[in-house]
Predicted model as a PDB file, atoms N, CA, C, CB and O in Angstrom, pLDDT in the B-factor column:
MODEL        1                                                                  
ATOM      1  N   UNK A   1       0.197  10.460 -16.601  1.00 95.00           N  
ATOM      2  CA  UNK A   1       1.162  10.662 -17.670  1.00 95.00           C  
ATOM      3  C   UNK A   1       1.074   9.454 -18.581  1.00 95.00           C  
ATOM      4  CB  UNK A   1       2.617  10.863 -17.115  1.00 95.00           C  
ATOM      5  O   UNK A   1       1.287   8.320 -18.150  1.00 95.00           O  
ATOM      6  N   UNK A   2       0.685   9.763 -20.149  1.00 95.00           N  
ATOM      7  CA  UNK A   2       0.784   8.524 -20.662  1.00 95.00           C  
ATOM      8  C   UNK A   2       1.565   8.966 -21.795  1.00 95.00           C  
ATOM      9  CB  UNK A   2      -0.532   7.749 -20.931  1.00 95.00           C  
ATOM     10  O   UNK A   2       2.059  10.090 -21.886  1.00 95.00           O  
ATOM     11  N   UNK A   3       1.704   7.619 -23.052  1.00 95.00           N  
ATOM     12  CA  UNK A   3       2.576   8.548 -24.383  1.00 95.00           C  
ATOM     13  C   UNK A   3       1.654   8.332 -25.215  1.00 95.00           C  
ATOM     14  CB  UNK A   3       4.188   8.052 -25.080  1.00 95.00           C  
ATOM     15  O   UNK A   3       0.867   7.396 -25.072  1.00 95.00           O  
ATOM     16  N   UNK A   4       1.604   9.239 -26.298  1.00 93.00           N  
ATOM     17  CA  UNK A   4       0.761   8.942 -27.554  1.00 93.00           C  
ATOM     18  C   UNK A   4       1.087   7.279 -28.172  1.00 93.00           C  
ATOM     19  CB  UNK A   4       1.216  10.216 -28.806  1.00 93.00           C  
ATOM     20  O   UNK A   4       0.181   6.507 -28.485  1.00 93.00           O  
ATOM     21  N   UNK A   5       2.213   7.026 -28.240  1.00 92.00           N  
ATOM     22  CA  UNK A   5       2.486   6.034 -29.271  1.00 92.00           C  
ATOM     23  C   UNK A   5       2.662   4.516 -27.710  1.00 92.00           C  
ATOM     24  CB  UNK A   5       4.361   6.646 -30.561  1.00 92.00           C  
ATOM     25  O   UNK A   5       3.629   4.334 -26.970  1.00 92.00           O  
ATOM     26  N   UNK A   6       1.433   3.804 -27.746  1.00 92.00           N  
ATOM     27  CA  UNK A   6       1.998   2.482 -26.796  1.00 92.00           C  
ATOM     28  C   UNK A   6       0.725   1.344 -27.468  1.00 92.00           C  
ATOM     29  CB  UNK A   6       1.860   2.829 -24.538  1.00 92.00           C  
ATOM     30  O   UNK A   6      -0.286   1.698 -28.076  1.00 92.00           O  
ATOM     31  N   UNK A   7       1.068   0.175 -27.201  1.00 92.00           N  
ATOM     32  CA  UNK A   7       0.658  -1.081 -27.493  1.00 92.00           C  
ATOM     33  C   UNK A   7      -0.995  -1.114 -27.062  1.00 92.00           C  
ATOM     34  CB  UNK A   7       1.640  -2.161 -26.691  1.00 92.00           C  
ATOM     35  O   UNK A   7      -1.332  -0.314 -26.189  1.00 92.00           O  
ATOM     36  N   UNK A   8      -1.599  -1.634 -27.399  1.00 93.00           N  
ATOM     37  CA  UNK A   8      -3.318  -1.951 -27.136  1.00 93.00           C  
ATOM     38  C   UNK A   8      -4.021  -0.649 -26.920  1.00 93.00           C  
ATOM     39  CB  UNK A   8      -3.676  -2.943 -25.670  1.00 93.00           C  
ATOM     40  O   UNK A   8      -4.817  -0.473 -27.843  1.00 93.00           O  
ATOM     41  N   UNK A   9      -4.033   0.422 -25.975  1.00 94.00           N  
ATOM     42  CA  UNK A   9      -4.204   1.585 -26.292  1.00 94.00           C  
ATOM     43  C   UNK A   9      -3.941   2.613 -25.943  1.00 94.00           C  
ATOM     44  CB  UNK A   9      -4.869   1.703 -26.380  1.00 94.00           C  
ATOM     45  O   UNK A   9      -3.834   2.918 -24.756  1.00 94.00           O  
ATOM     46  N   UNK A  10      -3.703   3.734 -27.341  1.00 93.00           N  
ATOM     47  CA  UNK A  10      -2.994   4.557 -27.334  1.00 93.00           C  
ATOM     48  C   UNK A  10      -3.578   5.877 -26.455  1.00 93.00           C  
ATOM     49  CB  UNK A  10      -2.691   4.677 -28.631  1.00 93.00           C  
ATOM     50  O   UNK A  10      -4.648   6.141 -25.907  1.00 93.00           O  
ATOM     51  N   UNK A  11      -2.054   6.674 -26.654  1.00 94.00           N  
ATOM     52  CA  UNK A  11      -2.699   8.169 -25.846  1.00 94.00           C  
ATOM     53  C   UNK A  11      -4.084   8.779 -26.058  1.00 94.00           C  
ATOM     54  CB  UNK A  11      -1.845   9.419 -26.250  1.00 94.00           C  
ATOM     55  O   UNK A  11      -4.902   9.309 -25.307  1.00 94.00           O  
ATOM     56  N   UNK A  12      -4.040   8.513 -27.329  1.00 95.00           N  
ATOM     57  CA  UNK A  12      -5.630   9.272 -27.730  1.00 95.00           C  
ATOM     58  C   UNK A  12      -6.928   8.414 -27.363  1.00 95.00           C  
ATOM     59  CB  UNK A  12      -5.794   9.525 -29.525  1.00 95.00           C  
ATOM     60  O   UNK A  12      -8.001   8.808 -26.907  1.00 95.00           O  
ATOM     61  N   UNK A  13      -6.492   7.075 -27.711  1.00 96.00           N  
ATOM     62  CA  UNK A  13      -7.423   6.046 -26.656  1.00 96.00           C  
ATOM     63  C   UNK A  13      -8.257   6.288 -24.770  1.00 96.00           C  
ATOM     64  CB  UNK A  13      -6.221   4.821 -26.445  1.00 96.00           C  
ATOM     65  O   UNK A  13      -9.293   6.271 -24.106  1.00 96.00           O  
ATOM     66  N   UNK A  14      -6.950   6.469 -24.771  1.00 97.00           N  
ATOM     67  CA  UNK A  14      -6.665   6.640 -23.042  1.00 97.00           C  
ATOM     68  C   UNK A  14      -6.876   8.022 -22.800  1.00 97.00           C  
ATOM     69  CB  UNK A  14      -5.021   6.242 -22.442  1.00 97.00           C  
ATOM     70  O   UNK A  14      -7.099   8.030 -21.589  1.00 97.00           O  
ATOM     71  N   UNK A  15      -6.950   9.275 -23.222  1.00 97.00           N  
ATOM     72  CA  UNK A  15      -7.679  10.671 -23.138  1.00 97.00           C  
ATOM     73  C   UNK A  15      -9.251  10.308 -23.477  1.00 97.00           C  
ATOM     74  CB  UNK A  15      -6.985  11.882 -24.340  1.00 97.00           C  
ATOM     75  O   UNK A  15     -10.236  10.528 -22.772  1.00 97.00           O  
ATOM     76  N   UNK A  16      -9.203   9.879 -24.369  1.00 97.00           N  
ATOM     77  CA  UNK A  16     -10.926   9.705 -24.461  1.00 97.00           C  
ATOM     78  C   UNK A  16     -11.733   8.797 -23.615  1.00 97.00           C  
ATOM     79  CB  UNK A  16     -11.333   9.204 -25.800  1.00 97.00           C  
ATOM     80  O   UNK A  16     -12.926   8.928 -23.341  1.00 97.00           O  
ATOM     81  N   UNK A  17     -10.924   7.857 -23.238  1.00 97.00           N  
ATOM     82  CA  UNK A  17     -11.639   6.690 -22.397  1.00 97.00           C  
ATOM     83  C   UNK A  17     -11.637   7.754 -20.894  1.00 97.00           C  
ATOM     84  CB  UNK A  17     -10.501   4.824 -22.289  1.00 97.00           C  
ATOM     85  O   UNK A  17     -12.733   7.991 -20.386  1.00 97.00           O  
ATOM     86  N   UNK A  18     -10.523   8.275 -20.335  1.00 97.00           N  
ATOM     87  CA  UNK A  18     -10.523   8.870 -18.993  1.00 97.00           C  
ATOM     88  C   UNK A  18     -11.599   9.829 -18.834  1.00 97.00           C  
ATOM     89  CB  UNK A  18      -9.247   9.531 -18.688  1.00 97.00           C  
ATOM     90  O   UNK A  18     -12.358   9.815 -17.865  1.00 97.00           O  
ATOM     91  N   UNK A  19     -11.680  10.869 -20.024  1.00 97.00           N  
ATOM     92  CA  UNK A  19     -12.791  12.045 -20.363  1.00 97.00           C  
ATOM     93  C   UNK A  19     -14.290  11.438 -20.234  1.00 97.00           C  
ATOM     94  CB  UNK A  19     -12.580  12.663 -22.045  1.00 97.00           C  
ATOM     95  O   UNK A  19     -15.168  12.002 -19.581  1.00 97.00           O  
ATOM     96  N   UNK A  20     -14.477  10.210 -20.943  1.00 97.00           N  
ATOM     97  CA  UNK A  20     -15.883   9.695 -21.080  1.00 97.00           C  
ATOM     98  C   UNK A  20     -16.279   8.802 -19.505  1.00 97.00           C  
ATOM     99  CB  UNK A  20     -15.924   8.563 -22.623  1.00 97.00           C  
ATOM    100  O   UNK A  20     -17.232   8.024 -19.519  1.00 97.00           O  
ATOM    101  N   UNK A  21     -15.541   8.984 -18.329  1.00 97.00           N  
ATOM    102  CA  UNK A  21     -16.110   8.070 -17.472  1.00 97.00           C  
ATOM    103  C   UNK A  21     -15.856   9.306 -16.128  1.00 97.00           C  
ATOM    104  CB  UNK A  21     -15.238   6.311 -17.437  1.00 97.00           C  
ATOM    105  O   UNK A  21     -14.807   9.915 -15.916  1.00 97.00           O  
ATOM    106  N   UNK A  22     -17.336   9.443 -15.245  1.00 97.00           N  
ATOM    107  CA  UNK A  22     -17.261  10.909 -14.363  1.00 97.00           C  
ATOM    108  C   UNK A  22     -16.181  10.689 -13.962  1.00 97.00           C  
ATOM    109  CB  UNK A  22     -18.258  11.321 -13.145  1.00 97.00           C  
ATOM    110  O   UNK A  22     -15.254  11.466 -14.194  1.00 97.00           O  
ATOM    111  N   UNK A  23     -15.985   9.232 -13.044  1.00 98.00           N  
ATOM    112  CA  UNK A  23     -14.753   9.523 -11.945  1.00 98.00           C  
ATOM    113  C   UNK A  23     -13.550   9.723 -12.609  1.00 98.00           C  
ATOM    114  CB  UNK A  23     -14.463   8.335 -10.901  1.00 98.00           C  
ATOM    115  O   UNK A  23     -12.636  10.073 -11.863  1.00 98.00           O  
ATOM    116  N   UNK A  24     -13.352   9.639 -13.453  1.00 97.00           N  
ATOM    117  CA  UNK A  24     -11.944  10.163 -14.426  1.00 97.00           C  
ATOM    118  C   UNK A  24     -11.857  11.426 -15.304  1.00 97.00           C  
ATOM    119  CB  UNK A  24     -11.638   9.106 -15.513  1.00 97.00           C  
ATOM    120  O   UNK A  24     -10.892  11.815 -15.961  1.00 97.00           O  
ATOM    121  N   UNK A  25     -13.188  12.029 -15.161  1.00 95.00           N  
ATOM    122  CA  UNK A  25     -13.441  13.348 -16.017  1.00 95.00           C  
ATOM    123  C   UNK A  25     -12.447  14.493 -15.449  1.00 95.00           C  
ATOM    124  CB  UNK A  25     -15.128  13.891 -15.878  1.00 95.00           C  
ATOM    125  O   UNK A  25     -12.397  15.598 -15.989  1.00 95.00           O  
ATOM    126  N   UNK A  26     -11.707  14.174 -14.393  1.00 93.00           N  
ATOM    127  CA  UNK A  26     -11.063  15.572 -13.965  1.00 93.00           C  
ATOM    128  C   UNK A  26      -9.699  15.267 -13.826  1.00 93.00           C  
ATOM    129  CB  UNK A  26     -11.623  16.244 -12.573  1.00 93.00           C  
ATOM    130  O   UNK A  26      -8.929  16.192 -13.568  1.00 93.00           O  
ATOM    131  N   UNK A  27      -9.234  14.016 -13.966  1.00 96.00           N  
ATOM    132  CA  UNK A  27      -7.814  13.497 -13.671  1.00 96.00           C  
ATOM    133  C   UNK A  27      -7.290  14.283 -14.617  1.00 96.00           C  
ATOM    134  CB  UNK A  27      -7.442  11.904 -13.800  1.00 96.00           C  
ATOM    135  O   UNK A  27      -7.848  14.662 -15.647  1.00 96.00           O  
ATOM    136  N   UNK A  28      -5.825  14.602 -14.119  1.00 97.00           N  
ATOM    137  CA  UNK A  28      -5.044  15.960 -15.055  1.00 97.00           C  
ATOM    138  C   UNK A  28      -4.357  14.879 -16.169  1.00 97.00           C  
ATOM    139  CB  UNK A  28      -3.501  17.182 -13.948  1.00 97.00           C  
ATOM    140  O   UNK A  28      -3.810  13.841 -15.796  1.00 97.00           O  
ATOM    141  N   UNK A  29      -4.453  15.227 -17.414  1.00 98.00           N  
ATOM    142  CA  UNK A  29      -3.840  14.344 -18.232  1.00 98.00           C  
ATOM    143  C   UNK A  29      -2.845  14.808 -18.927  1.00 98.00           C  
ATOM    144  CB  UNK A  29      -4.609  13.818 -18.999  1.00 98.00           C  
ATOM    145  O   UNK A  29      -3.150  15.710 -19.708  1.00 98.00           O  
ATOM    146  N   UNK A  30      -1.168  14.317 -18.886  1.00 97.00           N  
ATOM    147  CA  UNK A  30      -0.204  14.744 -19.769  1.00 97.00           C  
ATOM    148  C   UNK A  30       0.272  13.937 -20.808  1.00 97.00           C  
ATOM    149  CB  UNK A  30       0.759  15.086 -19.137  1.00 97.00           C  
ATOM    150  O   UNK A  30      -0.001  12.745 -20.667  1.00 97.00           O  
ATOM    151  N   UNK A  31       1.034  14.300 -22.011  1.00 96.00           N  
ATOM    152  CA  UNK A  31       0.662  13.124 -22.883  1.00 96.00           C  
ATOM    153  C   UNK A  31       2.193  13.840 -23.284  1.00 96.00           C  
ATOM    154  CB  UNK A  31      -1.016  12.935 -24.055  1.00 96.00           C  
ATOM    155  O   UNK A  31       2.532  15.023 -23.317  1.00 96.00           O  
ATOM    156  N   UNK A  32       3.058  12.391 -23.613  1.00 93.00           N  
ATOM    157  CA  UNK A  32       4.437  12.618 -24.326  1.00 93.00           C  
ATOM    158  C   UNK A  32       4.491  11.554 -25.221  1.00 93.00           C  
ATOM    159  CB  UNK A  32       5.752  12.626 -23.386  1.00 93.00           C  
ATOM    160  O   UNK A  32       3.937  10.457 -25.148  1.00 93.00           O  
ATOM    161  N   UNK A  33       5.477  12.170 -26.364  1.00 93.00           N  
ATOM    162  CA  UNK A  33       5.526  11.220 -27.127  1.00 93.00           C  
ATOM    163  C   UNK A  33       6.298  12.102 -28.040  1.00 93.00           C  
ATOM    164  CB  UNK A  33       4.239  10.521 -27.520  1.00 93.00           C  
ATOM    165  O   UNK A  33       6.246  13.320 -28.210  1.00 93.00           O  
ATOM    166  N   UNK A  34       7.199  10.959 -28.710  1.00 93.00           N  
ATOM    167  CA  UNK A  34       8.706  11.352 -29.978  1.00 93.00           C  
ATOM    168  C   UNK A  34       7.596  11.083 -31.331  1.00 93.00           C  
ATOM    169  CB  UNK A  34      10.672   9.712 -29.986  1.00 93.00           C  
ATOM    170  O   UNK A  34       8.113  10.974 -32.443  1.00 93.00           O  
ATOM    171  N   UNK A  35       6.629  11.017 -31.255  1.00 89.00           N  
ATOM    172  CA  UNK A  35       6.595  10.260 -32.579  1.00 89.00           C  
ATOM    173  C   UNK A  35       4.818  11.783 -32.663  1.00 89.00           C  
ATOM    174  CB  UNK A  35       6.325   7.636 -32.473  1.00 89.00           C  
ATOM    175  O   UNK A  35       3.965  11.553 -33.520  1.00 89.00           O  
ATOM    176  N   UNK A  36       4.658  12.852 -31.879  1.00 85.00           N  
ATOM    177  CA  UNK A  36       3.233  13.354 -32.288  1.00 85.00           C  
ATOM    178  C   UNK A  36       3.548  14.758 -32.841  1.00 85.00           C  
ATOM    179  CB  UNK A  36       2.081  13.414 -30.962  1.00 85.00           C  
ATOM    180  O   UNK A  36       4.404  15.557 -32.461  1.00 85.00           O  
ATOM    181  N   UNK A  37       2.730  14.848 -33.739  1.00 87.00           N  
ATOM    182  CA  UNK A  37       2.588  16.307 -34.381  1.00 87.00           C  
ATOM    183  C   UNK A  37       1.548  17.173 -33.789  1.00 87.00           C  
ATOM    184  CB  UNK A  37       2.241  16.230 -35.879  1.00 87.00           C  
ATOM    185  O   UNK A  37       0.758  16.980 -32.865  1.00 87.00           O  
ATOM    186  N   UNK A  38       1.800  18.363 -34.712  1.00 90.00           N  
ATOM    187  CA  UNK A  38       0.214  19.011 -34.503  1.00 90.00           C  
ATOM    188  C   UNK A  38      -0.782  19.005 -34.642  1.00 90.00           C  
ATOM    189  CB  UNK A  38      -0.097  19.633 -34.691  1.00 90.00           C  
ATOM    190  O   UNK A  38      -1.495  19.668 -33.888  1.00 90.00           O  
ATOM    191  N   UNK A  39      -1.359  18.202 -35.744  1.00 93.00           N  
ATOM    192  CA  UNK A  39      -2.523  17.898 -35.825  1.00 93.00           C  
ATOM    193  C   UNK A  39      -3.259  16.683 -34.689  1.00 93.00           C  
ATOM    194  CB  UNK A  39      -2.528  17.577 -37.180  1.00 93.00           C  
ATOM    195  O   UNK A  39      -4.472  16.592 -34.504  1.00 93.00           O  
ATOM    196  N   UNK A  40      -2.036  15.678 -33.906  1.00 93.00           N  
ATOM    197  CA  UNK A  40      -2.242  14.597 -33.046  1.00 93.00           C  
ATOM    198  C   UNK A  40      -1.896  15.825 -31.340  1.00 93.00           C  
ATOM    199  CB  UNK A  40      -0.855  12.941 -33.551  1.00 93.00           C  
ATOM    200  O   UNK A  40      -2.071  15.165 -30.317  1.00 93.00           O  
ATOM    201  N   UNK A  41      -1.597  16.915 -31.130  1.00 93.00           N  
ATOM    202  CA  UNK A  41      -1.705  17.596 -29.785  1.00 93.00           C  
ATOM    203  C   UNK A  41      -2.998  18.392 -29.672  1.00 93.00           C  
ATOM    204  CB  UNK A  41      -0.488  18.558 -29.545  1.00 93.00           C  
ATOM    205  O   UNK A  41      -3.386  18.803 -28.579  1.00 93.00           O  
ATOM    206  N   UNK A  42      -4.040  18.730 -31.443  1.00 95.00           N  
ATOM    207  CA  UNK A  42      -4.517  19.774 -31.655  1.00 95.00           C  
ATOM    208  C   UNK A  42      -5.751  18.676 -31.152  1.00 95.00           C  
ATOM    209  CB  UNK A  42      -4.291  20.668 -33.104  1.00 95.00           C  
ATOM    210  O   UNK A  42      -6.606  18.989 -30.324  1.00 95.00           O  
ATOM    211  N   UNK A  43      -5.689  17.646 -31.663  1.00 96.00           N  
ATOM    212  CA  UNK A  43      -6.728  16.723 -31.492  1.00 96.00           C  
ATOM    213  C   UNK A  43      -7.153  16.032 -30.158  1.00 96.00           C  
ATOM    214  CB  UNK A  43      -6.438  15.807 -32.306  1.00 96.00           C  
ATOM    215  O   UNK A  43      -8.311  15.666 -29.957  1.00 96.00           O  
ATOM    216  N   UNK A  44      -6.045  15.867 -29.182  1.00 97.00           N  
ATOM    217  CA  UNK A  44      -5.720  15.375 -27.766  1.00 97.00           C  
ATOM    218  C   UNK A  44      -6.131  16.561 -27.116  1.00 97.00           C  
ATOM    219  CB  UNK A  44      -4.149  14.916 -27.420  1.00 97.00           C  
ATOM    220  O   UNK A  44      -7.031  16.365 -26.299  1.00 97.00           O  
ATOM    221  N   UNK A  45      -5.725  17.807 -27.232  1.00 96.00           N  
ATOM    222  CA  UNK A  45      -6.522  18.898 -26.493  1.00 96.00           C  
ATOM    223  C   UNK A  45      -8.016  19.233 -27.041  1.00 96.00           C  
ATOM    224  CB  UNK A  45      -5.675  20.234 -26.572  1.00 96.00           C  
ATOM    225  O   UNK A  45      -8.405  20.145 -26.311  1.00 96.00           O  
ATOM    226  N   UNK A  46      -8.857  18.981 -27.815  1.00 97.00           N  
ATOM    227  CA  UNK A  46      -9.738  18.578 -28.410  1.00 97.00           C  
ATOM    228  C   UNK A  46     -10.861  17.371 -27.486  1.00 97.00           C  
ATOM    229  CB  UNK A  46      -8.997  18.138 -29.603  1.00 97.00           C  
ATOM    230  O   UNK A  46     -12.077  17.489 -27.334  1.00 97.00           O  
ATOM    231  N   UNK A  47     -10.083  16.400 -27.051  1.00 97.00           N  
ATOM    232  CA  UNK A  47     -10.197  14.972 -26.145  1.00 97.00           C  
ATOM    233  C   UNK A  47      -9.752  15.241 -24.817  1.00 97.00           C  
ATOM    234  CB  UNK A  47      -9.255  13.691 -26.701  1.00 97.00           C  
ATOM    235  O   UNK A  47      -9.658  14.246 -24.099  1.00 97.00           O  
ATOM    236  N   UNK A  48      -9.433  16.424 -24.277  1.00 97.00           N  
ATOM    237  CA  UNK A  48      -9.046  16.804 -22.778  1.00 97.00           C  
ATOM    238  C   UNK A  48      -7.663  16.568 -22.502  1.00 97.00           C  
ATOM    239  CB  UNK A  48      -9.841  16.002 -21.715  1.00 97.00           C  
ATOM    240  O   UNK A  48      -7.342  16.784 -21.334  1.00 97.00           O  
ATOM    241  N   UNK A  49      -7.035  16.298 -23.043  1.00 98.00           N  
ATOM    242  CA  UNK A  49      -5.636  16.310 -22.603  1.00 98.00           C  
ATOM    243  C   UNK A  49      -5.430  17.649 -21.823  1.00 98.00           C  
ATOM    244  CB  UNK A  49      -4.615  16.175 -23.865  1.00 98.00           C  
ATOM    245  O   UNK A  49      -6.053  18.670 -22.114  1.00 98.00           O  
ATOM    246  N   UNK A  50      -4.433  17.570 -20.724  1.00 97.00           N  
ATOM    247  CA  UNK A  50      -4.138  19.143 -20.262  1.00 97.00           C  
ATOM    248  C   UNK A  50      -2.406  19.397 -20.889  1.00 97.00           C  
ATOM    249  CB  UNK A  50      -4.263  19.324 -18.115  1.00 97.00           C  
ATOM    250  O   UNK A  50      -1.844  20.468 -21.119  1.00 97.00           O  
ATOM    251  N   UNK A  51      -1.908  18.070 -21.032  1.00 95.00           N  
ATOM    252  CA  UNK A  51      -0.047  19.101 -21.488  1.00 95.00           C  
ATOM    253  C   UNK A  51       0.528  17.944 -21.998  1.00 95.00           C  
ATOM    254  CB  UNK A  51       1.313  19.912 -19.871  1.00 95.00           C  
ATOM    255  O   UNK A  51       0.462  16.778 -21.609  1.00 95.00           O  
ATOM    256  N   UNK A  52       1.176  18.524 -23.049  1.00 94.00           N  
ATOM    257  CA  UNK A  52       1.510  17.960 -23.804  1.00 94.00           C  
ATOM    258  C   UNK A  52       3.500  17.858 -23.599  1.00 94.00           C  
ATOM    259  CB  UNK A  52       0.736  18.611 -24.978  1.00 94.00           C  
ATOM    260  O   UNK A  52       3.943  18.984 -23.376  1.00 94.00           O  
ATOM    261  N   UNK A  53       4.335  17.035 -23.634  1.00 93.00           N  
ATOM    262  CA  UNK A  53       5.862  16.765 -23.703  1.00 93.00           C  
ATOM    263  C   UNK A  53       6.253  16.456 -25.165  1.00 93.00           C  
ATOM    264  CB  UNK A  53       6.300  15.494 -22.738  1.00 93.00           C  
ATOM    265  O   UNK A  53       5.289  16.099 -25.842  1.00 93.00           O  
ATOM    266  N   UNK A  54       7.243  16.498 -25.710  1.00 91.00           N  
ATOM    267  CA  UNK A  54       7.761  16.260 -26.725  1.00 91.00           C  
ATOM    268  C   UNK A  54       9.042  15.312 -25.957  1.00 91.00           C  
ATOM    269  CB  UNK A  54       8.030  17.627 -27.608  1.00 91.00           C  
ATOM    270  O   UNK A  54       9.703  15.967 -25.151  1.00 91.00           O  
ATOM    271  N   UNK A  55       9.421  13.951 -26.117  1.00 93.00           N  
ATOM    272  CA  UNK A  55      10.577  13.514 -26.248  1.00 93.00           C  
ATOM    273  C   UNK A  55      12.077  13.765 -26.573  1.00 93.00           C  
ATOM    274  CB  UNK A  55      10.321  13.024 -26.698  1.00 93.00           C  
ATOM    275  O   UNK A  55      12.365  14.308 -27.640  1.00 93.00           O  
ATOM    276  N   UNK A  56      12.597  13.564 -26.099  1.00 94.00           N  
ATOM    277  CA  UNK A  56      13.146  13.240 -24.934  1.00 94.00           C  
ATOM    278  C   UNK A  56      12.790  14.812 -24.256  1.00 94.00           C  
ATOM    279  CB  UNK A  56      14.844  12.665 -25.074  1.00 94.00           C  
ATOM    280  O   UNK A  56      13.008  15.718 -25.060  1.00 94.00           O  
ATOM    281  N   UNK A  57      12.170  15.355 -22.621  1.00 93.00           N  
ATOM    282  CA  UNK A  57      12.310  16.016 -21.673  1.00 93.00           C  
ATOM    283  C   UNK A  57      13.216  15.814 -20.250  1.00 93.00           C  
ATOM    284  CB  UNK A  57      11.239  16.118 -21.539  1.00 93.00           C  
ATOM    285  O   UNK A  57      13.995  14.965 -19.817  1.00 93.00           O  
ATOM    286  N   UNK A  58      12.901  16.529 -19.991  1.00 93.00           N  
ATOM    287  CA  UNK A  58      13.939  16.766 -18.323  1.00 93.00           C  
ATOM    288  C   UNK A  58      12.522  16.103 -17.560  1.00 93.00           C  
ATOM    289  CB  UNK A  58      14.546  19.098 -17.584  1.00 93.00           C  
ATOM    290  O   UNK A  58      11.318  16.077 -17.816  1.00 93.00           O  
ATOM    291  N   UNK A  59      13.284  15.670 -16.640  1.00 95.00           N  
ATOM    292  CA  UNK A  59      12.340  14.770 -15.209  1.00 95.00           C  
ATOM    293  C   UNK A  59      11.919  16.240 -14.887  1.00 95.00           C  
ATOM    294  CB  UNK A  59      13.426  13.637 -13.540  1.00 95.00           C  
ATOM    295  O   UNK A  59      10.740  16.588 -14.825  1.00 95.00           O  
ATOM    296  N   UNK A  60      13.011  17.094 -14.682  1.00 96.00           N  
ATOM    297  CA  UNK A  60      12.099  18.369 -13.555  1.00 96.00           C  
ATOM    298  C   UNK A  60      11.282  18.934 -14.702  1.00 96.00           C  
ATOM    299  CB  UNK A  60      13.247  19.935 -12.602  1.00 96.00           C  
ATOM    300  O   UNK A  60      10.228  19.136 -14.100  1.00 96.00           O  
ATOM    301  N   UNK A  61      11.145  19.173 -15.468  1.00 95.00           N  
ATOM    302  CA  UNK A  61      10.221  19.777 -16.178  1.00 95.00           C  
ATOM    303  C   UNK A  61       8.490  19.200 -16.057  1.00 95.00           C  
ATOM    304  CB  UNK A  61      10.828  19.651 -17.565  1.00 95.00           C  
ATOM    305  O   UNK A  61       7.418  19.801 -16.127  1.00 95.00           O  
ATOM    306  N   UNK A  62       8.902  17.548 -15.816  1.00 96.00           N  
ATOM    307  CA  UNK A  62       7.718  17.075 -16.012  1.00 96.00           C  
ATOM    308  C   UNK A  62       7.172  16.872 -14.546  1.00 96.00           C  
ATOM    309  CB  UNK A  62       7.767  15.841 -16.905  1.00 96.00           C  
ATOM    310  O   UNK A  62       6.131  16.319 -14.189  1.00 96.00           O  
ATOM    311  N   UNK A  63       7.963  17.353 -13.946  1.00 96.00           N  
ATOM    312  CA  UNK A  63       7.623  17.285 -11.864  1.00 96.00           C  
ATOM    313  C   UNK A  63       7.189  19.040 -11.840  1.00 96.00           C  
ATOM    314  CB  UNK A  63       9.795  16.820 -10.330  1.00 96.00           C  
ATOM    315  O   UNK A  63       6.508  19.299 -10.848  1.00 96.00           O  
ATOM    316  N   UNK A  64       7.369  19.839 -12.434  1.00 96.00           N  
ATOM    317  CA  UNK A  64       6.627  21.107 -12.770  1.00 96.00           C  
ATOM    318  C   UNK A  64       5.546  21.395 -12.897  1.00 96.00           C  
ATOM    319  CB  UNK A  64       6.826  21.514 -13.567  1.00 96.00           C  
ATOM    320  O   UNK A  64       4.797  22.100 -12.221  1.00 96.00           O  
ATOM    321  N   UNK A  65       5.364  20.604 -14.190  1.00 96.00           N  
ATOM    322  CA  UNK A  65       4.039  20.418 -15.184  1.00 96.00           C  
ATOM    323  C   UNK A  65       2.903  20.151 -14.340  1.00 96.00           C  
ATOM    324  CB  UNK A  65       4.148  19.147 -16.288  1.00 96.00           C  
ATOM    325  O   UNK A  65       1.772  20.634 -14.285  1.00 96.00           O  
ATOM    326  N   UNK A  66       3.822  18.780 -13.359  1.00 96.00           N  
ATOM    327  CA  UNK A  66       2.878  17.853 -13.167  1.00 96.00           C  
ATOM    328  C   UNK A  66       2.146  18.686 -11.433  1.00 96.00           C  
ATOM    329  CB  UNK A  66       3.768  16.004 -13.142  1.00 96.00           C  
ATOM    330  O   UNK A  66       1.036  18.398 -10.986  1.00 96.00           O  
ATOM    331  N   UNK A  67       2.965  19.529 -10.877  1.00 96.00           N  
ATOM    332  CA  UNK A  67       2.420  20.218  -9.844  1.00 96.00           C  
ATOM    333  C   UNK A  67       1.819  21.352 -10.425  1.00 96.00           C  
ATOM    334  CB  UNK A  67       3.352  20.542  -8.823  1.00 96.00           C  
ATOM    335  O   UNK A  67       0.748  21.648  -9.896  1.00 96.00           O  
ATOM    336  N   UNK A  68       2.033  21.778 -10.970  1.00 96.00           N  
ATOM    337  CA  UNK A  68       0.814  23.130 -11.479  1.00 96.00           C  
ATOM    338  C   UNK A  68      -0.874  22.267 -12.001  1.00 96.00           C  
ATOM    339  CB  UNK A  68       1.701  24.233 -13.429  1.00 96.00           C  
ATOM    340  O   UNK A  68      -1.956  22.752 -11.670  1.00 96.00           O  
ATOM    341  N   UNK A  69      -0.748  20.930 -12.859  1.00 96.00           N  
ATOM    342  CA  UNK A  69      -1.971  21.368 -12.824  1.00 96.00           C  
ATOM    343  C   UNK A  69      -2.710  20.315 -11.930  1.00 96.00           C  
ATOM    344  CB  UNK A  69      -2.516  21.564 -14.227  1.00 96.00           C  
ATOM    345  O   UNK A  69      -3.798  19.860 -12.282  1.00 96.00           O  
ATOM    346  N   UNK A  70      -1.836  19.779 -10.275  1.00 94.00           N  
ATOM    347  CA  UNK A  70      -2.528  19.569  -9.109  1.00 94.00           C  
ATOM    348  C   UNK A  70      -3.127  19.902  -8.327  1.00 94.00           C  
ATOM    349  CB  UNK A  70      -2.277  19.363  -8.661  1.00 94.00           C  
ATOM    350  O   UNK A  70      -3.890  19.304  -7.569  1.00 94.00           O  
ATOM    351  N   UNK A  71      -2.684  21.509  -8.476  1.00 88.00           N  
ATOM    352  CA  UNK A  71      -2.914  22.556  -7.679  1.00 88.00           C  
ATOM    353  C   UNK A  71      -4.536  22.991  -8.033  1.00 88.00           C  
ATOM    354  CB  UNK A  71      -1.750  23.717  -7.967  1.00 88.00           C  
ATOM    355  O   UNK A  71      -5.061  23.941  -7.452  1.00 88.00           O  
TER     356      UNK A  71                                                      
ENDMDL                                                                          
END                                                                             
């Protein structure tokens, strides 16, 4: 779980860096953030992101998310 918007590097940083290295090519990636549009979720699923949150969410929503795509 990371957010689009953080210090040194960002969500879209950190989707592309995880995607470009094997042992991280399959880690499930969710990405939240108050501050992303559509063109920044269209682009992250583009870069492998698997799910996207919008700010502020529910904890259980993201304990949901986060077991479906463990499975």
């Amino acid at each position: 779980v990371t957010d689009l918007d953080m210090p040194v590097m960002n969500g879209m940083e950190l989707t592309a860096a995880l995607r470009g290295q094997e042992s991280t090519a399959r880690v499930p990636i969710i990405v939240a953030s108050a501050v992303g549009g559509a063109t920044d979720w269209t682009l992250l699923g583009q870069l492998g992101a698997n799910a996207f949150l919008g700010k502020p969410f529910d904890a259980a929503q993201l304990a949901l998310l986060a077991r479906m795509l463990l499975v």
